[in-house]
C-alpha positions as CSV (number, residue, x, y, z in Angstrom):
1,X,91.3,83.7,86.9
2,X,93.1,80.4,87.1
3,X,94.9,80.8,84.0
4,X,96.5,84.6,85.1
5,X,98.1,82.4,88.2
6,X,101.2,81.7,86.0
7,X,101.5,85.1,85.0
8,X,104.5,87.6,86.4
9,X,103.8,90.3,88.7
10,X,104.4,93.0,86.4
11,X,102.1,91.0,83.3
12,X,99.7,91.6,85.6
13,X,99.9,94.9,86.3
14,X,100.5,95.5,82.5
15,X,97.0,93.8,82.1
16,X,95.6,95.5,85.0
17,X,96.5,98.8,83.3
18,X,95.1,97.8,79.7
19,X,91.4,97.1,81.8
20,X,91.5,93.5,83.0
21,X,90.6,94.0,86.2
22,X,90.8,89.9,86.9
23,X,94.3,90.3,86.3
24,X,94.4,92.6,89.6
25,X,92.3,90.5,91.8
26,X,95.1,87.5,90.4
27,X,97.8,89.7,92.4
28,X,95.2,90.2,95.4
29,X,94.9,86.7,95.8
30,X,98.5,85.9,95.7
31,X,99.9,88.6,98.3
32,X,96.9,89.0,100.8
33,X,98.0,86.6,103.1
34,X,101.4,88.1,103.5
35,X,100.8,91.6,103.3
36,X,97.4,91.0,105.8
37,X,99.6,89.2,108.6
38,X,102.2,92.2,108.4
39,X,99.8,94.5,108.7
40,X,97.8,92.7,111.8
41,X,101.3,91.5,113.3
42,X,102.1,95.3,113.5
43,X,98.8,96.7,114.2
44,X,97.2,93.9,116.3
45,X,93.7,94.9,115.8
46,X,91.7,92.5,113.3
47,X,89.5,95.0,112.4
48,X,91.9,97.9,111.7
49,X,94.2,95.5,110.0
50,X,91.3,94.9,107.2
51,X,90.5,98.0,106.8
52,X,94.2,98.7,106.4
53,X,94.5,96.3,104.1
54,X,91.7,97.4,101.7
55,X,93.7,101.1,102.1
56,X,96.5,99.9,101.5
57,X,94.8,98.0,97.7
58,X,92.6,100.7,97.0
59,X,96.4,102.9,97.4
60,X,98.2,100.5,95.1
61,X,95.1,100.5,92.6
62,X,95.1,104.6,92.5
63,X,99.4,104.3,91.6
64,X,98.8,102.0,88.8
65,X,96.3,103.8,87.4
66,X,98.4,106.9,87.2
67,X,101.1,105.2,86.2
68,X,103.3,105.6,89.4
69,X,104.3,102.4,89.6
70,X,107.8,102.0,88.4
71,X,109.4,99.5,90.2
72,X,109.5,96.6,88.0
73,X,110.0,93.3,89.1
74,X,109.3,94.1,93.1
75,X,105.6,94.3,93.7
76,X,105.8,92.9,96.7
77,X,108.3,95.1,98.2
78,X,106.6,97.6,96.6
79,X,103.4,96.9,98.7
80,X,104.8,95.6,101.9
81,X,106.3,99.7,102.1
82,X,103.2,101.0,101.3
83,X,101.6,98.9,104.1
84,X,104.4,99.4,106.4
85,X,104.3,103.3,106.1
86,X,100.3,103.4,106.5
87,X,101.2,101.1,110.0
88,X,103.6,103.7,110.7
89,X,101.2,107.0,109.9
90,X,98.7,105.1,112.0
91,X,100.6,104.9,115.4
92,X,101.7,108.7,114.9
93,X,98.0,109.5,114.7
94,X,96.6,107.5,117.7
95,X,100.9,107.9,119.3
96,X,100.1,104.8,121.3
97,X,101.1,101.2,120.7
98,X,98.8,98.7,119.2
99,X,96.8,96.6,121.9
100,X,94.8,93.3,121.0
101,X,91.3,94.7,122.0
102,X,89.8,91.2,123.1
103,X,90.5,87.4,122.5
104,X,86.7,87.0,120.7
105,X,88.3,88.0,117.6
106,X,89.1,85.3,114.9
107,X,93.0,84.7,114.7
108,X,94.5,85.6,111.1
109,X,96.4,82.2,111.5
110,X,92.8,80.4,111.9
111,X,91.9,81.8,108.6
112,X,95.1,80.9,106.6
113,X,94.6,76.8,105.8
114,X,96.1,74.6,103.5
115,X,94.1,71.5,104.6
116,X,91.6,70.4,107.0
117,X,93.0,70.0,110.5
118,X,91.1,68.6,112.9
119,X,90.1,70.0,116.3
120,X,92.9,69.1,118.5
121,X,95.7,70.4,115.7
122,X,93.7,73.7,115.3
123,X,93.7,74.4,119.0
124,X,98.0,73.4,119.4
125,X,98.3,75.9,116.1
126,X,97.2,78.3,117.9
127,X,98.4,78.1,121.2
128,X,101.9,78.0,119.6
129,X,100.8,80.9,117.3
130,X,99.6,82.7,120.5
131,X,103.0,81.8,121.9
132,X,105.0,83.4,119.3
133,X,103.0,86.4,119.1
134,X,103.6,87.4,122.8
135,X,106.8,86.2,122.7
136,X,107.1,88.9,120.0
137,X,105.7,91.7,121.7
138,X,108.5,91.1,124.5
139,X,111.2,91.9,121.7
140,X,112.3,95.6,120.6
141,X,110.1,97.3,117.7
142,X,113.0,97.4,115.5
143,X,114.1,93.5,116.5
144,X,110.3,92.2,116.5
145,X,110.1,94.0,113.0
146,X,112.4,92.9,111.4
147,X,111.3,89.3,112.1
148,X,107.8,90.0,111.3
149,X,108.4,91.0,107.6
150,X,111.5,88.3,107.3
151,X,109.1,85.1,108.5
152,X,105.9,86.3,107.8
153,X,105.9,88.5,105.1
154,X,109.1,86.6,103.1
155,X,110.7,89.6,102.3
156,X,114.5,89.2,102.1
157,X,117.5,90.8,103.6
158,X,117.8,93.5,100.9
159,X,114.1,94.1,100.7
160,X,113.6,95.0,104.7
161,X,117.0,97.4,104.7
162,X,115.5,99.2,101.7
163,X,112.2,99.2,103.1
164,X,113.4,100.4,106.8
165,X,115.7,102.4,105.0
166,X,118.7,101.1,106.7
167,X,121.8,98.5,105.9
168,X,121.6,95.1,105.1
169,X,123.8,94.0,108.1
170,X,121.9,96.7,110.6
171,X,118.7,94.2,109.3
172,X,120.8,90.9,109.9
173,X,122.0,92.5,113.0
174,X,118.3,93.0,114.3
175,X,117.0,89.9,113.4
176,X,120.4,88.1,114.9
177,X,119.7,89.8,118.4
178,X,116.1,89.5,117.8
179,X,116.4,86.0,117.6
180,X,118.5,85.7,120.8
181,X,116.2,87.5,122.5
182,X,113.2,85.1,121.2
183,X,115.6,82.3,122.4
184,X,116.3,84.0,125.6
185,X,112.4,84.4,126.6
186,X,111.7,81.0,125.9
187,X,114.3,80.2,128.1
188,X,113.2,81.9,131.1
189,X,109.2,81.2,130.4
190,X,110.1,77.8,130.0
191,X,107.6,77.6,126.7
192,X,107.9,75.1,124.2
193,X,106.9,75.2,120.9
């Protein structure tokens, strides 16, 4: 699988399409992490977030096959909607907003590592990641959206309007306010990062 890793998004799919399926668990691998913390940002429910996530693969998998895909060049984008919009068919189904169920669940941020920290990092990572999230849930949907696919997902500017279906400066507007409003909460909590 190591030698798909320098391969494009859409040689992959190409390949994916002709019946490698290594080539599809090569663009698994390189997105999860992204399109797993927007869907648990959003959703705040480990266990809904992963089955989510499978949804939203098993969703992407059924458009290739067919051959629905035809956005070349922005796979990413191209997930990140299809996960946003299964968030969004979600909460009309249940029409309540996501709660975190209990704090026994392992954090997504606890799963994502790059190298071994030891106890005393692990436990300031997250406090400062549980910081940020309910710092978060203080801000607007639209503002705390907007932030959550900008930082966490990396999605830019023109790829959240186009997703949200709005204007590139009504996403730059959000996340400006947004911002302030992060600022101004830490301000009055007093909570340092």
């Amino acid at each position: 699988m190591k030698s798909l890793m320098p391969l494009s998004d859409q040689q992959l799919i190409n390949l994916y399409v002709a019946g490698n399926s290594a080539a599809f668990s090569t663009l698994v691998l390189r997105y999860k992490s992204k399109v797993y913390s927007s869907i648990y940002l959003l959703v705040k429910d480990k266990y809904l977030a992963e089955d989510m996530f499978q949804d939203v693969f098993i969703k992407v998998i059924d458009k290739l096959t067919k051959g629905h895909y035809t956005e070349e060049g922005k796979f990413l984008p191209w997930v990140m909607r299809i996960a946003h919009n299964m968030c969004l068919d979600h909460f009309r189904k249940v029409k309540r907003t996501p709660t975190i169920k209990n704090n026994d669940e392992v954090d997504i941020f606890d799963m994502v590592s790059f190298s071994e920290p030891n106890a005393e990092q692990r436990m300031i990572t997250g406090q400062s990641h549980d910081r940020v999230r309910k710092m978060l849930d203080m801000l607007p949907e639209d503002q705390r959206e907007i932030i959550i696919m900008r930082h966490y997902a990396d999605l830019t500017f023109k790829e959240i309007a186009a997703l949200k279906d709005i204007s590139i400066n009504t996403a730059l507007g959000r996340m400006r306010y947004g911002l302030i409003n992060l600022r101004k909460v830490m301000v009055e909590k007093q909570i340092a990062l």
